[in-house]
N, C-alpha and C positions, 0 to 999 in steps of 0.2 A: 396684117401680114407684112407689111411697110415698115412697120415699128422691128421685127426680127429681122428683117436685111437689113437695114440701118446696125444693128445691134453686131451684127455676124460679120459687117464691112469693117465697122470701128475695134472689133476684137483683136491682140494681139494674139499669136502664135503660142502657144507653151515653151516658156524658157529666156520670151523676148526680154523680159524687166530686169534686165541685169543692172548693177549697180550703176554700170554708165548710162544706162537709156534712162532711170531711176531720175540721175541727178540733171539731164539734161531733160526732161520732162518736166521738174522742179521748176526749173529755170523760170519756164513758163507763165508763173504765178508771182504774184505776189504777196498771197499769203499762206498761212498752211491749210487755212480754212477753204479759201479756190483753191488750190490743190486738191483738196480732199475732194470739191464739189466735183471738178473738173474733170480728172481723173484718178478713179476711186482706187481701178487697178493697181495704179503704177504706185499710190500712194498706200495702202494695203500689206503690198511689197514692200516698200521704206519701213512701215509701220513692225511687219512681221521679222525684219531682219534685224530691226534696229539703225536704221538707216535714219531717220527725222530728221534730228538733230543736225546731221553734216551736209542733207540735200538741200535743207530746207533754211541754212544757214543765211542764205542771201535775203530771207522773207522778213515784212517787218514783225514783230512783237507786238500782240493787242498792247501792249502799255506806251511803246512808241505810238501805234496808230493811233491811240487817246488822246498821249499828249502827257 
């Protein structure tokens, strides 16, 4: 029961993921893959608008993190 208030606390509101909250939630990570893990919502939204690209723009690139 612990596990669904946790779940229902953390939930945003319908409508919340607008492209600003989107790209400031991006922010957050630093890559797109902790993005995705992190928050799946806001990344989902990115994903489904076509947003990636321009949120996720500050994140590094698996070929950079390589090397």
């Amino acid at each position: 029961m612990q596990h669904l208030r946790k779940f229902n606390e953390n939930r945003k509101p319908k409508g919340y993921w607008s492209y600003e909250n989107v790209k400031e939630e991006a922010l957050r990570f630093k890559s797109r893959n902790e993005f995705r893990k992190n928050s799946l919502g806001a990344y989902s939204i990115a994903h489904k608008n076509g947003w990636l690209d321009d949120v996720c723009s500050h994140t590094l690139q698996l070929k950079e993190m390589v090397g």
